[in-house]
C-alpha positions as CSV (number, residue, x, y, z in Angstrom):
1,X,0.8,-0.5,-15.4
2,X,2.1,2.4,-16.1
3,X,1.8,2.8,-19.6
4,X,-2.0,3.5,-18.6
5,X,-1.0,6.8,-17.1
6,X,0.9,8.1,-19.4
7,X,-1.6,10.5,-21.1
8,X,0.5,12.1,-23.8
9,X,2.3,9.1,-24.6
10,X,5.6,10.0,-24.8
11,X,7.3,7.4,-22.9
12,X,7.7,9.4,-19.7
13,X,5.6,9.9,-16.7
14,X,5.1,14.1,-16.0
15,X,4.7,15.4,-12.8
16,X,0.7,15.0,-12.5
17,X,1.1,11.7,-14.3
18,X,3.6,10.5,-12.2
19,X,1.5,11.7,-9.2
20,X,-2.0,10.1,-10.4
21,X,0.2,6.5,-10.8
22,X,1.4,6.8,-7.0
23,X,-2.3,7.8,-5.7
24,X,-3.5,4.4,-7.4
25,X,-0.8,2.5,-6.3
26,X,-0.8,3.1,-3.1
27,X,-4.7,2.8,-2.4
28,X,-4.2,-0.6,-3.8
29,X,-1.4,-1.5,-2.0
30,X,-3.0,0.0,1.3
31,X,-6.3,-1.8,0.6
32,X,-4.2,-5.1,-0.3
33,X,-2.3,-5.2,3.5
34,X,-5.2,-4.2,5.4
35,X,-7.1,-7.1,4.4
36,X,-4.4,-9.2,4.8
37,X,-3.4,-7.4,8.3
38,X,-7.2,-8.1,9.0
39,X,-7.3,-12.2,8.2
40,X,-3.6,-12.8,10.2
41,X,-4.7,-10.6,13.4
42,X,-8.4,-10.8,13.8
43,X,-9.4,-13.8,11.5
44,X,-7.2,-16.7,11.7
45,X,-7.3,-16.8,15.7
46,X,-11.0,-16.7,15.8
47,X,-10.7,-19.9,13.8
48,X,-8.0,-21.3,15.4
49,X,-10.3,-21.1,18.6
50,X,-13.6,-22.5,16.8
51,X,-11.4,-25.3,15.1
52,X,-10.2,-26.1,18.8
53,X,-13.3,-26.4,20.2
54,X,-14.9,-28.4,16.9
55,X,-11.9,-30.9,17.3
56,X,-12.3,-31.6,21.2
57,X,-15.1,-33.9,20.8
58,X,-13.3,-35.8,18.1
59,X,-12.6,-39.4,19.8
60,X,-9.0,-39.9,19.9
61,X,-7.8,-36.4,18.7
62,X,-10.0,-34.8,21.7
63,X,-7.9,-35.1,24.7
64,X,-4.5,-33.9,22.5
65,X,-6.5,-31.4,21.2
66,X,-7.6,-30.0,24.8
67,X,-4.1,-30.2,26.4
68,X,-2.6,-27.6,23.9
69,X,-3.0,-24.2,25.4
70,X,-5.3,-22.3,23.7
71,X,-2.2,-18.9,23.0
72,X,-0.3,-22.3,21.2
73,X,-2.7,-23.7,18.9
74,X,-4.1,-20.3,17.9
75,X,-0.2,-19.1,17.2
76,X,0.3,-22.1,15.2
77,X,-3.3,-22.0,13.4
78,X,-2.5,-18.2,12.5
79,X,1.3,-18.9,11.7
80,X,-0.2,-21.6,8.9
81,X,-2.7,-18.6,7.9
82,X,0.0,-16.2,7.2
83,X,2.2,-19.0,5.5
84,X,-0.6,-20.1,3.2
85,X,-0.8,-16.2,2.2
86,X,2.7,-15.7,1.5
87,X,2.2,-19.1,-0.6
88,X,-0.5,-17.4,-2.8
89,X,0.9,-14.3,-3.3
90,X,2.5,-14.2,-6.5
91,X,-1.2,-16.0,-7.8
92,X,-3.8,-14.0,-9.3
């Protein structure tokens, strides 16, 4: 990655060089967490809730659903979010 930024091609980053590569890397990196910081706090327990309520009227799985507390199933929906996205990380 940083071979790319090396303008004169010397091996070494310069000052400006060096600066450019840290501007790019950290608007990535910044764009990266706050989608992730977006999915784990606002995402996953909106779904946790709408999974809740899809799964009370489920015959048999209904009535175990419904006497979880909502702050437990939507801690343990959005604990399994975060998981699954510490899974995937390394993928691209």
């Amino acid at each position: 990655m940083m071979e790319e930024y090396d303008v004169n091609l010397d091996g070494l980053l310069d000052r400006e060089e060096f600066a450019e590569f840290i501007r790019k890397l950290t608007a990535d990196s910044l764009c990266s967490i706050s989608v992730k910081l977006l999915i784990t706090l606002v995402a996953a327990p909106a779904l946790a809730m709408a999974t809740k309520r899809a799964t009370e009227g489920v015959p048999g799985v209904g009535k175990v659903v419904r006497k979880v507390p909502n702050a437990l199933y939507a801690s343990a929906i959005t604990l399994g979010v975060v998981l699954l996205q510490r899974s995937t990380e390394g993928v691209e």
